[in-house]
C-alpha positions in Angstrom: 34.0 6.4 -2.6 35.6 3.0 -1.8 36.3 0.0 -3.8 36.6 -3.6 -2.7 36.6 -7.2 -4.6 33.8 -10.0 -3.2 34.8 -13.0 -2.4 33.3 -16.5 -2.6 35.9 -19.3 -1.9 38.7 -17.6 -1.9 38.4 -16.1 -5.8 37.4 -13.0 -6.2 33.9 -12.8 -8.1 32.5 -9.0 -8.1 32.7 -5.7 -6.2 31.2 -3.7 -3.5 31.1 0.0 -3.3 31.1 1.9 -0.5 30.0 5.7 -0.6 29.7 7.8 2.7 27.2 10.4 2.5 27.2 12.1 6.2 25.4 9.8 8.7 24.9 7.1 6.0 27.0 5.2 3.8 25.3 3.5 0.4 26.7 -0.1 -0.7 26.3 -1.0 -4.0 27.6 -4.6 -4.8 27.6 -6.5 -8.0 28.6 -10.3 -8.2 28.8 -13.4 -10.3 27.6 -16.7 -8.5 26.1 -19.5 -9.2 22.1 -19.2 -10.0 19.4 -20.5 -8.2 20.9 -20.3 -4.4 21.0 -18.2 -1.9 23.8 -15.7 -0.9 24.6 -13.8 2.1 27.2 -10.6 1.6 29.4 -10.2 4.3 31.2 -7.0 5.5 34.4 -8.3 7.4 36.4 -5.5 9.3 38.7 -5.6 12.3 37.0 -6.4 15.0 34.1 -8.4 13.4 32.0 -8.9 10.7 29.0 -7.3 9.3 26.0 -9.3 7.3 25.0 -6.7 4.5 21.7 -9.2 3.3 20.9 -11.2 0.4 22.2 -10.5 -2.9 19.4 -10.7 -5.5 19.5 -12.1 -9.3 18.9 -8.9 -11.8 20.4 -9.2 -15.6 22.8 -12.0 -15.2 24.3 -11.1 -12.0 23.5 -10.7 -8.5 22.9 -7.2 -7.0 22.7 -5.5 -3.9 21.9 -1.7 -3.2 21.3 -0.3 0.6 21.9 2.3 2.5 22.7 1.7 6.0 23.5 4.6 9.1 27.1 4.4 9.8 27.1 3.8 13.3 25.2 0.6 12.2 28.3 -0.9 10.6 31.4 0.9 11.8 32.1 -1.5 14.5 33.4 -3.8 12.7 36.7 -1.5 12.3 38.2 -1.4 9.4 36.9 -2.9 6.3 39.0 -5.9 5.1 37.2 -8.4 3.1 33.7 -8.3 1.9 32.8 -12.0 1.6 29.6 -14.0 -0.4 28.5 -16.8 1.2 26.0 -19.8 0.3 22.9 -19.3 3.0 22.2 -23.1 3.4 23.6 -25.2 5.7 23.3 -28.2 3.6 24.9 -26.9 0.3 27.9 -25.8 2.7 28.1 -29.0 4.3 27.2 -27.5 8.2 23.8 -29.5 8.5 22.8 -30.3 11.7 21.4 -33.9 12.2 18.2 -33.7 11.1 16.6 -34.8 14.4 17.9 -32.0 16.3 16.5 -29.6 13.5 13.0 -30.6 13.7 13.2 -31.1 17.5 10.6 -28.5 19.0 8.8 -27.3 15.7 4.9 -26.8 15.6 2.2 -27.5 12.8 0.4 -24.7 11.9 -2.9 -25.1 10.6 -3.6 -21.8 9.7 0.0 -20.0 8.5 -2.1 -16.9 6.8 -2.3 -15.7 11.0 1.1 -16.2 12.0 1.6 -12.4 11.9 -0.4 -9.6 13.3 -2.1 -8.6 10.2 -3.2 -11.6 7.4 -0.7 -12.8 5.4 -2.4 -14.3 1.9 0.4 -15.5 0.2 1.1 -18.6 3.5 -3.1 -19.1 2.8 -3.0 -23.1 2.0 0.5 -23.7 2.7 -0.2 -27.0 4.2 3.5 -27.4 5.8 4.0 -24.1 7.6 6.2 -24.3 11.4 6.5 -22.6 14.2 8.1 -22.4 17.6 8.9 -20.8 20.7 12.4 -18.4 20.5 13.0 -17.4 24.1 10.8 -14.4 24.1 10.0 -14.5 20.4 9.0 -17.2 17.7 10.3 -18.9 14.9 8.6 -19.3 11.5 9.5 -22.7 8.8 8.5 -21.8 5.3 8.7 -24.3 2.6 10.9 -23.3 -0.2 10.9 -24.8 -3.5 13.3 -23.8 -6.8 10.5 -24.2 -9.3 7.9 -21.7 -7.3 8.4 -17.6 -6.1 9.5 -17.1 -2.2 6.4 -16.8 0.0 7.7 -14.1 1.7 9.5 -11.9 0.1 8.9 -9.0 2.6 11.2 -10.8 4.9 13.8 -12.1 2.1 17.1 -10.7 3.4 16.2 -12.0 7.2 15.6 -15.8 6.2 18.1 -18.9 7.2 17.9 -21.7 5.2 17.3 -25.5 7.0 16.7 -28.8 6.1 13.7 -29.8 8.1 12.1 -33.5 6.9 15.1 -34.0 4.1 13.3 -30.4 2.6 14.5 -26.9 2.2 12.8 -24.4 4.5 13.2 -20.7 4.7 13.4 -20.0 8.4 13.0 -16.5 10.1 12.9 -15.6 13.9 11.0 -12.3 14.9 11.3 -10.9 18.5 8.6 -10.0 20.9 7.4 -7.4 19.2 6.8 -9.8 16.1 10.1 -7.8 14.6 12.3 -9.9 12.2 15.9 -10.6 13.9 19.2 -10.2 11.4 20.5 -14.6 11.3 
């Protein structure tokens, strides 16, 4: 098993283990951060970097178990720095003009048919986005602090964007209707 310290902004703020069982290896991280964002943890190695997904708030800290197969991970190299990061552009002061963000984005009327099968918990979301991805599609959900995510089926693949001057969870799914890793 293998030890390393998170980081978030240089300081050290929890730990990640690492434990290699044959094809697979199990990371089990533990972190303090600040409540009520969200956090992406970040394997850094070598030659490149890894997202492991989005640490979530259990018991006063946030927490992250998976299970991954190693040759999903192992090109990064060498494991270096694992890394916690805040997942909106606008708390980490990379927002985009706003015009640029909204530029392309489609009303939907119904959300609840977005996917394949019907999605209840989008039924009467009255600001629900879309648009084209090259061969796939994009997906705006509103987010709000004071109400549960909409989606939380698709938690760990979500981006967050400011899209009006509000907070949207955004997630991109391929041709197949697949979610895609941000």
């Amino acid at each position: 098993m293998e030890e390393y310290l998170i980081y978030f902004g240089g300081a050290p703020c929890g730990s990640l283990r690492m434990e290699k069982k044959g094809l697979y290896t199990h990371f089990s991280a533990c972190c303090g951060a600040r409540q009520g964002r969200i956090y992406s943890l970040v394997l850094e190695g070598e030659r490149g970097e890894m997202p492991l997904g989005v640490p979530e708030w259990q018991d006063g800290c946030f927490v992250l178990q998976r299970t991954l197969a190693n040759h999903a991970w192992s090109g990064i190299g060498t494991v270096q720095r694992v890394s916690l990061y805040v997942r909106s552009a606008a708390e980490s002061g990379d927002a985009a003009p706003e015009e640029a963000a909204e530029e392309g984005w489609i009303l939907l009327r119904h959300p609840e048919y977005f996917f394949r099968t019907f999605s209840p918990q989008l039924s009467g979301v009255p600001d629900c986005y879309w648009k084209p991805e090259g061969s796939g599609r994009s997906l705006a959900v509103p987010i709000d602090d004071g109400r549960p995510f909409l989606l939380p089926r698709y938690f760990c693949f979500a981006r967050i964007e400011r899209l009006w001057g509000k907070a949207y969870a955004v997630f991109t799914f391929d041709e197949a209707g697949q979610p895609i890793l941000p």
